[in-house]
Residue frames as qw, qx, qy, qz and C-alpha x, y, z in Angstrom:
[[0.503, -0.852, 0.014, 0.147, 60.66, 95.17, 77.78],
 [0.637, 0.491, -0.389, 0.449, 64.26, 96.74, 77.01],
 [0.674, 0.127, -0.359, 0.633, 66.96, 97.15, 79.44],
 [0.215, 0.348, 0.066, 0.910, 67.20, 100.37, 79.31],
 [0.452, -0.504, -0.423, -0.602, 63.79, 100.77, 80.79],
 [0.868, -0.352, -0.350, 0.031, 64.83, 98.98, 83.88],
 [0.229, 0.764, -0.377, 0.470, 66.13, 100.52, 86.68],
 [0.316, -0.411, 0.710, -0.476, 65.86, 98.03, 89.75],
 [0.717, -0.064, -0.681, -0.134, 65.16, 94.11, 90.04],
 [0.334, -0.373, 0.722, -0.478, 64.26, 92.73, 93.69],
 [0.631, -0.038, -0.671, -0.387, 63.96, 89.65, 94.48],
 [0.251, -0.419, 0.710, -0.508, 62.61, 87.80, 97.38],
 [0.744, -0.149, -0.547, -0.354, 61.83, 84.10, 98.61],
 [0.516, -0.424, 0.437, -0.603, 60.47, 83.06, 101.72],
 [0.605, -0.232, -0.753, -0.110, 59.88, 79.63, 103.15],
 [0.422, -0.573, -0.581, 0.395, 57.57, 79.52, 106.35],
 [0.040, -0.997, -0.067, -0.003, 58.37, 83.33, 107.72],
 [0.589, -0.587, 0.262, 0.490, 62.18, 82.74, 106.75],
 [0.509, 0.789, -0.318, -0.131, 64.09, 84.53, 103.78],
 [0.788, -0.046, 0.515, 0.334, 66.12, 81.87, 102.10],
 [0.476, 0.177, 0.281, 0.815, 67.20, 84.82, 99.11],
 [0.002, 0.885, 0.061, -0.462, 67.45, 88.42, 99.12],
 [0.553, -0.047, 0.364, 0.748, 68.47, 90.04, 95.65],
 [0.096, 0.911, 0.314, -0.251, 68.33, 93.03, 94.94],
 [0.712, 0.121, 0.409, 0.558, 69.95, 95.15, 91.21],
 [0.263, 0.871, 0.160, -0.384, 70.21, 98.30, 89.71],
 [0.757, 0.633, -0.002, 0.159, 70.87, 99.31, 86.07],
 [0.297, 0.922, -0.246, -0.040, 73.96, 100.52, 87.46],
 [0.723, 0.268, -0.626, 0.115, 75.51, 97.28, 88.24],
 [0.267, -0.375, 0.568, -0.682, 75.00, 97.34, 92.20],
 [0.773, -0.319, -0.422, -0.351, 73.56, 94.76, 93.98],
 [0.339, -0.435, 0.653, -0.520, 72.99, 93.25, 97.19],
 [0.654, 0.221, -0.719, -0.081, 72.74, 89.63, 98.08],
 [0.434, -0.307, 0.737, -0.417, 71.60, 87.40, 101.19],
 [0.751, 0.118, 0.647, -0.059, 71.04, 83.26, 100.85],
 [0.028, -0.215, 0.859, 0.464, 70.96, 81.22, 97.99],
 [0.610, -0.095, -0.407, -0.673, 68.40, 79.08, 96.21],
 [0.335, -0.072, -0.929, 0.140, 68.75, 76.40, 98.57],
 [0.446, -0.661, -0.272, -0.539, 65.29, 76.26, 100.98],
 [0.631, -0.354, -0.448, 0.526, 66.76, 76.70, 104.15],
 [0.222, -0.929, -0.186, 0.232, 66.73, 79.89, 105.99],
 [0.535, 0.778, -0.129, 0.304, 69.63, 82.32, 104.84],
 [0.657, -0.029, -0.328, 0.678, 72.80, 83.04, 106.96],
 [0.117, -0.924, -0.282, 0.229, 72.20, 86.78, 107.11],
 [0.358, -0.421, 0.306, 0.775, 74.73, 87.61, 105.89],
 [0.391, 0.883, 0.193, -0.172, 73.69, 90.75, 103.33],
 [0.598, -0.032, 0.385, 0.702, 76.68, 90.96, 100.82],
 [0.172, 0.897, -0.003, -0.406, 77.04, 94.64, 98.84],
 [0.548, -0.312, 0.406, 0.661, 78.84, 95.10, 95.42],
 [0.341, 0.659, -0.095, -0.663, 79.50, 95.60, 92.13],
 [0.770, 0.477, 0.422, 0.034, 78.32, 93.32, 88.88],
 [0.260, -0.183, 0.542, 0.778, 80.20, 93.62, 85.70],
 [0.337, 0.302, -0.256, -0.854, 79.28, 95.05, 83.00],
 [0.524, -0.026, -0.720, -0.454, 77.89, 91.64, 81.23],
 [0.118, -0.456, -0.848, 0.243, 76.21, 90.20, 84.21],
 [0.204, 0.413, 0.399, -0.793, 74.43, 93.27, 84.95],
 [0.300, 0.265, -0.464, -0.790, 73.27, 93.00, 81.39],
 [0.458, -0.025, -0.825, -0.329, 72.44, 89.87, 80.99],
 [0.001, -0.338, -0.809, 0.481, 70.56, 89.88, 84.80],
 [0.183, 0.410, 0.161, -0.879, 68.46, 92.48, 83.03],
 [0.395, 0.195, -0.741, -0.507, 68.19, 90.67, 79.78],
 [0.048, -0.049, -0.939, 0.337, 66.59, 87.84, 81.90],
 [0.370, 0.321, 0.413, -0.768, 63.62, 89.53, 82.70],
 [0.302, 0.325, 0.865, 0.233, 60.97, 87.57, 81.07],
 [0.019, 0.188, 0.322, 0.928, 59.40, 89.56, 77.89],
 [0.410, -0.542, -0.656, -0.329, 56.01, 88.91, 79.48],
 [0.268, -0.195, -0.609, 0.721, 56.68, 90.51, 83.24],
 [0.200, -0.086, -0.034, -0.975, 54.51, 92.90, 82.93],
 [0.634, -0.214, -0.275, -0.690, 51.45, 91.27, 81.87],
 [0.705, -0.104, -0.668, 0.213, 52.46, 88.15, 84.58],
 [0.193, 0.213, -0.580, 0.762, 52.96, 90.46, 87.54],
 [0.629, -0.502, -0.151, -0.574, 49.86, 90.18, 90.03],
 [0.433, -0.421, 0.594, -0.531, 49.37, 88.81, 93.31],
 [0.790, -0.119, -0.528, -0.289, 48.83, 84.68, 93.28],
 [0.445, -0.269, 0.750, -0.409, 48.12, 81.84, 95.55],
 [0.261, 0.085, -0.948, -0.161, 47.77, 78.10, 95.48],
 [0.784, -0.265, 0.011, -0.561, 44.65, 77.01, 96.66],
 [0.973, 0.006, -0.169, -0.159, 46.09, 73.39, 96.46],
 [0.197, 0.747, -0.568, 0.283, 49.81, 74.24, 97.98],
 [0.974, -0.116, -0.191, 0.034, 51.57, 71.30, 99.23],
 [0.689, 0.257, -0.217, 0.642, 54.41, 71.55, 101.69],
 [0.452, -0.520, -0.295, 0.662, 55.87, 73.94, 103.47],
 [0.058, 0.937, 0.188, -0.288, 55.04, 77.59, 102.71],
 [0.461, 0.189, 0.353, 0.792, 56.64, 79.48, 99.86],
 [0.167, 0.875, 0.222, -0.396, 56.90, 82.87, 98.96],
 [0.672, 0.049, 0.456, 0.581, 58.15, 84.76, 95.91],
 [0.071, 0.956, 0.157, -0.237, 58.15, 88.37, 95.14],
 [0.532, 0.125, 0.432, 0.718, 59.66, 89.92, 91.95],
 [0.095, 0.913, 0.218, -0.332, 59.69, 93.60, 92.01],
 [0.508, 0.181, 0.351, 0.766, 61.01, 95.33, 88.54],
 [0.030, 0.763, 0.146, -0.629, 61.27, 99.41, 88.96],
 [0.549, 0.525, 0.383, 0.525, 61.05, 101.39, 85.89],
 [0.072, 0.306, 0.064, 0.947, 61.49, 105.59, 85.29],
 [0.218, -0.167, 0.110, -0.955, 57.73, 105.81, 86.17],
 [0.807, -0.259, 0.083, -0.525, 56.45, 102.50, 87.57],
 [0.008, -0.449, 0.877, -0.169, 57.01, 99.68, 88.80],
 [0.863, 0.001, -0.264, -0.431, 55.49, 95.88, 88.43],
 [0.437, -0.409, 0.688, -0.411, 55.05, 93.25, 91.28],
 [0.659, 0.026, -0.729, -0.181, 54.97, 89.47, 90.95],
 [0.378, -0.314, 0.663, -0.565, 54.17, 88.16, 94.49],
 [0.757, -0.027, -0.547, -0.356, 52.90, 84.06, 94.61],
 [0.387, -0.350, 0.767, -0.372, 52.67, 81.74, 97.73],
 [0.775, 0.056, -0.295, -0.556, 52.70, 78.85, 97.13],
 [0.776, -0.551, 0.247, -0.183, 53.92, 75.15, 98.49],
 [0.170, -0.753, 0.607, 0.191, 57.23, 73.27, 98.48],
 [0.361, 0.048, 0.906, 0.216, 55.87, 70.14, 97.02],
 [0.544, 0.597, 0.589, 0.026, 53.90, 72.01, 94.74],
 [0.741, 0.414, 0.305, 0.433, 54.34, 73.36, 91.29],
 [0.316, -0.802, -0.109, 0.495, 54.82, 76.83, 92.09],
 [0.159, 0.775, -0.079, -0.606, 55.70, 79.68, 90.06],
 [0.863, 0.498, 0.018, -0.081, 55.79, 79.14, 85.50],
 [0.838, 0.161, 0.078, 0.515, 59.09, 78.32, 83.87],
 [0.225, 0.839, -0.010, 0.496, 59.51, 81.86, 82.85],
 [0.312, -0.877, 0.257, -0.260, 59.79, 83.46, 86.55],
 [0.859, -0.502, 0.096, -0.008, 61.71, 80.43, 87.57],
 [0.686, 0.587, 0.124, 0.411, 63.99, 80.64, 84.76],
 [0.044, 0.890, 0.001, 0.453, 64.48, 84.17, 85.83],
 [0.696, -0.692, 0.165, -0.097, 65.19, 83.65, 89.57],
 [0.929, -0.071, 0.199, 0.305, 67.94, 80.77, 88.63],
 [0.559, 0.542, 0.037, 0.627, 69.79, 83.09, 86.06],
 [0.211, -0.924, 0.030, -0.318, 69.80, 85.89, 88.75],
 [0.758, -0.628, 0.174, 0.029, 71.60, 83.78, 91.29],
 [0.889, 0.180, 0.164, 0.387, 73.50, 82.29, 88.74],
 [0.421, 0.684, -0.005, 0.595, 74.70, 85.76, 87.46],
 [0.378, -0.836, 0.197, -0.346, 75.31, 87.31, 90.96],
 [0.796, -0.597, 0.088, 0.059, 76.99, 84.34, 92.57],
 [0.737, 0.148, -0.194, 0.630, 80.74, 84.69, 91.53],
 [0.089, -0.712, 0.055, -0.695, 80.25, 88.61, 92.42],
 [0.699, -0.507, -0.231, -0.447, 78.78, 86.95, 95.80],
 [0.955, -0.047, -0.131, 0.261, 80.51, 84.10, 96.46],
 [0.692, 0.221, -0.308, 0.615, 84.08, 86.33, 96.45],
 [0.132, -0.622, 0.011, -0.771, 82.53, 89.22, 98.57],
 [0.850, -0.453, -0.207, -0.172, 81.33, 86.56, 101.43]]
């Protein structure tokens, strides 16, 4: 997957029927921003800006080389805890590929890769965040 190819990252996680992060990127360095990674409901508060140039890269770089063939619809049969959700939508020119898993807060829940992914998002958004709040 290149960059280039990528024109929108969303990201949502749920716990119970509350959003505890809302991110959402486009190639052109926009993004929007509610909660953190903590699992607690989110403030509401929806934050708007603008990424630099290297975060927006490197939030794009992020995208695990496998997304594609990883995106589908899962569930835990064996989920432990309190509901989880986790939906990772990556738009392209002329499609677009969904990751969507529920699974439980005391259980293992989503591979290294996506989690990887998720962590480096926040990580790369939250000064952008953090001074916009």
């Amino acid at each position: 997957m290149t960059q280039e190819a990528t024109r929108q990252v969303q990201i949502e996680m749920l716990r119970g029927d509350a959003h505890v992060l809302f991110l959402q990127a486009t190639d052109d360095g926009a993004f929007q921003r509610m909660g953190t990674r903590e699992l607690r409901q989110s403030d509401g508060v929806l934050v708007k800006g603008q990424l630099d140039e290297e975060a927006a890269n490197s939030l794009f770089s992020a995208i695990p080389d496998d997304f594609d063939e990883t995106a589908g619809h899962y569930n835990d049969p064996d989920a432990e805890g309190d509901r989880m959700g986790l939906s990772i939508v990556v738009k392209r020119n002329t499609d677009e590929h969904v990751f969507q898993m529920v699974y439980g807060s005391q259980s293992a829940g989503p591979t290294e890769d996506i989690r990887d992914f998720v962590l480096s998002a926040i990580r790369l958004t939250e000064p952008a965040y953090q001074a916009l709040r």
